[in-house]
C-alpha atoms as one frame of an Amber mdcrd trajectory, in Angstrom:
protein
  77.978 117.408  97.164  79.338 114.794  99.287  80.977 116.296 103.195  84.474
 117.149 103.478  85.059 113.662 105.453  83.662 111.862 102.720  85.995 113.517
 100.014  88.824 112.541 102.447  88.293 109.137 101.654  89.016 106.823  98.023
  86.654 104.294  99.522  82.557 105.284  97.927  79.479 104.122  99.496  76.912
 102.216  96.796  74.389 102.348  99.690  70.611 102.021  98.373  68.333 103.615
 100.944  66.036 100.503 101.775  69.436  98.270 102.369  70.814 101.191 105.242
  71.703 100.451 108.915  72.776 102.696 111.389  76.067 101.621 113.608  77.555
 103.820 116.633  81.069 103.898 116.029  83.043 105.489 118.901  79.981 107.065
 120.065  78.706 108.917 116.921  76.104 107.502 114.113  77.178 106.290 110.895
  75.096 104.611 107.604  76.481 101.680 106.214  74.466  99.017 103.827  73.603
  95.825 104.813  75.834  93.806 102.951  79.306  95.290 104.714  81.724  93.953
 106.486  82.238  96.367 109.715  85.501  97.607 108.180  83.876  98.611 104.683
  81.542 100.638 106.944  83.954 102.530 108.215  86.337 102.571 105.593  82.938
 104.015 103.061  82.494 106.623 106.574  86.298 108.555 106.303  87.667 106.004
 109.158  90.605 104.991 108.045  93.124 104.262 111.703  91.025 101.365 113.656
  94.056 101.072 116.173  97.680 102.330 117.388 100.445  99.665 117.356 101.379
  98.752 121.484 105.092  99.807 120.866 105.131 102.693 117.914 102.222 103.973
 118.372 101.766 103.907 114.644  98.001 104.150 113.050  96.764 100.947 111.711
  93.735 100.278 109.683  92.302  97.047 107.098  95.293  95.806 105.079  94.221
  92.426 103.741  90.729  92.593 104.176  90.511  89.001 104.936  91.354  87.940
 108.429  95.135  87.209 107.876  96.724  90.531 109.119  95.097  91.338 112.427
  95.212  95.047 111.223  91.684  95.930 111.917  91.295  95.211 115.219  87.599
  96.921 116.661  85.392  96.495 120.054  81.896  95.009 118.824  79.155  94.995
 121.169  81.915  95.033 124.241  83.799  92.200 122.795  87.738  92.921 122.318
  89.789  92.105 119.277  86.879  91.766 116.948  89.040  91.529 113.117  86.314
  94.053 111.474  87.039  92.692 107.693  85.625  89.652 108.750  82.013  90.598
 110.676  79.093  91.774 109.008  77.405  94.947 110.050  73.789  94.584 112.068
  71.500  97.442 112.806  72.135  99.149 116.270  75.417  97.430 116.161  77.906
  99.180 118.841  81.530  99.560 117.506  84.972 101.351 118.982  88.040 101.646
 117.539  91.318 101.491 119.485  93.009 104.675 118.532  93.499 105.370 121.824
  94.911 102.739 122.588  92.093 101.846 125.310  91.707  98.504 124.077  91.818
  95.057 126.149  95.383  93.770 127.472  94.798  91.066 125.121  95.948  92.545
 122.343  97.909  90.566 119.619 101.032  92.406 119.484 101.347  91.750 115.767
 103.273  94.743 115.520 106.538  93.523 117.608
């Protein structure tokens, strides 16, 4: 039976064991297949929020899932403002959301 997190979620993983990488995402392991985008990772691992709005505070997560809404903003590899839909998962690959709101002062303010 699949964890509790992963029932949490209406997002399943179709991950075949010789396509599997492992990602850190906000310092913990997760398994994601080859073929995702960074936000199907974490959407398929129970990660829904990626970032807080600047001004509500509000939880935001992938929306479009195609680089129009600036929703899923994500730290890859150190670099800021990453749109997760949009970049393909590598092994090793280093990720942090911003539901902390710890992110750059770049941010995109898409929200105001």
């Amino acid at each position: 039976m699949p964890s509790a997190q992963k029932d949490s979620t209406m997002f399943r993983n179709l991950l075949k064991p010789d396509r599997a990488v492992t990602l850190s995402v906000d310092g913990k392991c997760i398994v994601a297949c080859a073929d995702d985008t960074v936000a199907s990772a974490l959407l398929t691992n129970g990660i829904t929020s990626f970032r807080k709005t600047p001004v509500s505070g509000a939880a935001r997560g992938p929306y479009c899932c195609m680089g129009v809404c600036f929703e899923c903003l994500v730290t890859i590899d150190g670099e800021t403002n990453r749109q997760a839909c949009l970049v393909p998962v590598r092994p090793g690959m280093v990720i942090e959301t911003h539901r902390d709101n710890s992110h750059s002062g770049k941010d995109l303010n898409h929200d105001r």
